[in-house]
C-alpha positions, 0 to 999 in steps of 0.5 A, a space after each residue: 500500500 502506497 503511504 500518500 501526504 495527500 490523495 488527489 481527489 476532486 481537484 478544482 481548477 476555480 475560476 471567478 463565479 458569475 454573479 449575475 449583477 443584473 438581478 438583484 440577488 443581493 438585496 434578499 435576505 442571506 440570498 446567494 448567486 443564482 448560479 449556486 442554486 443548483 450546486 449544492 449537492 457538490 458545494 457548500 456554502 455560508 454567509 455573513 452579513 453586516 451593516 456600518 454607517 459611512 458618511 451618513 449612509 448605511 452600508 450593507 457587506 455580505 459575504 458569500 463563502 463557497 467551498 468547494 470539494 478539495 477545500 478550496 474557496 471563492 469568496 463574494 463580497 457585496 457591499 450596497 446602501 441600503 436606501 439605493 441597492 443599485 449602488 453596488 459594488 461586488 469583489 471576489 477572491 479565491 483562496 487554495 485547499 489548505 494544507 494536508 493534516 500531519 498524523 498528529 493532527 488526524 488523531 487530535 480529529 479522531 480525539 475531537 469527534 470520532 468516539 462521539 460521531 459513532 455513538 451518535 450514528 448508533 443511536 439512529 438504528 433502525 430509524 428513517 432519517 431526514 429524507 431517507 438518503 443516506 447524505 440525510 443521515 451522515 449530515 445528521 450526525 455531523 450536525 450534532 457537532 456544531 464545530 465541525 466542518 459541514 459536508 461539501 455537499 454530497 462530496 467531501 467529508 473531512 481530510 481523506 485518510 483513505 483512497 482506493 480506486 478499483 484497488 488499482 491505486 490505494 493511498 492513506 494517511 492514517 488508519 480508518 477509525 471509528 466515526 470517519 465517513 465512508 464514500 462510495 461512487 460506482 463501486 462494484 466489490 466481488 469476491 468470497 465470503 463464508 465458510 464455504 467461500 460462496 461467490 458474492 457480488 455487491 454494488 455501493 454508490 450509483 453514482 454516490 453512497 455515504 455511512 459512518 465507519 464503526 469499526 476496521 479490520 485492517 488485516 482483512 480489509 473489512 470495514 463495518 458501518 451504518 449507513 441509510 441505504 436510499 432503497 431501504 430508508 432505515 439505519 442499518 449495519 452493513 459490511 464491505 471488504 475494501 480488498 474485493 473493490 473491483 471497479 469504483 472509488 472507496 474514500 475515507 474521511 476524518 470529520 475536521 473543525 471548522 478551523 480546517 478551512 477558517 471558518 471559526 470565530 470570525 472569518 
């Protein structure tokens, strides 16, 4: 297995959204960017808002901060009066993925949230949650954490500690623990199981599958977690042997702070 400092998932190329500045987006409260509206389920996306007076005037500034699944982001800032909203004035910029966690840090992440993350999944068994998808799921149990980094939207969970693609490429920067998030996309496993080796064939992810890591085997290369599946609609324990991936991609991810990406305190 190849020990990686950072596995190369979802690389964004970014480039300077279009604000759409004919519409007047910005004068509806904690509205956004047309064009973000459809993007939420591969991007994240918060805002902030202030007021201060300038020579008699009030002046409105949102912030519009858009993270996208490598962690990278674009930053909106609109600033108009409040009594003339066509005097408007837009600003964006784009800061780069932070830079990968030590191992160190990986464990203080685990510390922070990975015991608790577990035992809030467990306590969903058996129940419907949300929509009944399993985005709705994880995202439950990840809110519980209100300092901790929100999911970018249904693609990216944290820092990466695993990778596998269709076992031609494996890379990882920790071991999996309890309480990481799993993804699955196209994942197709095959292989023997049983006593008696009896053949088995089992699909995750068409397109995109995610659950919570109870426990690794990494000898067998097993991994159990509770997940919602979309065509069951209830929380349930289920196995999968990452060492039978035959086609797809398998991730991993450590639940991170906020801080991760400077989203703490004051941004």
């Amino acid at each position: 297995m190849e020990w990686s400092s950072r596995p190369s998932i979802d690389s964004y190329s970014i480039s300077d959204l279009d604000l759409s500045e004919t519409t007047g987006w910005w004068t509806q409260p904690e509205a956004v960017p047309p064009t973000l509206l459809n993007k939420s389920q591969e991007l994240t996306w918060e805002v902030d808002e202030t007021m201060h007076t300038r020579r008699g005037k009030r002046i409105i500034e949102r912030k519009v901060y858009v993270l996208y699944p490598d962690y990278s982001q674009t930053i909106v800032t609109v600033k108009y009066e409040a009594e003339n909203a066509g005097r408007v004035k837009f600003e964006q910029h784009h800061k780069p993925s932070p830079p990968p966690l030590r191992r160190d840090q990986l464990e203080d992440a685990y510390m922070r949230f990975g015991a608790e993350m577990k035992k809030f999944a467990s306590e969903s068994a058996g129940q419907s949650i949300g929509d009944g998808s399993p985005f709705a799921y994880v995202q439950s149990v990840i809110a519980r954490f209100p300092d901790a980094l929100p999911p970018v939207g249904r693609r990216a969970y944290g820092a990466v500690v695993y990778s596998n693609f269709g076992n031609a490429s494996v890379t990882q920067t920790d071991e999996i623990k309890p309480g990481d998030i799993i993804t699955f996309k196209n994942s197709k496993f095959q292989g023997h199981k049983g006593s008696l080796h009896t053949k088995y064939s089992v699909e995750a992810g068409k397109p995109l599958h995610c659950a919570v890591v109870t426990e690794w085997d990494g000898t067998k290369k097993k991994i159990k977690v509770l997940e919602q599946p979309k065509d069951k609609g209830r929380v349930r324990m289920e196995s999968y042997r990452l060492s039978d991936l035959r086609s797809g991609e398998v991730v991993v991810y450590r639940v991170v702070g906020r801080e991760y990406v400077g989203w703490e305190g004051d941004m």
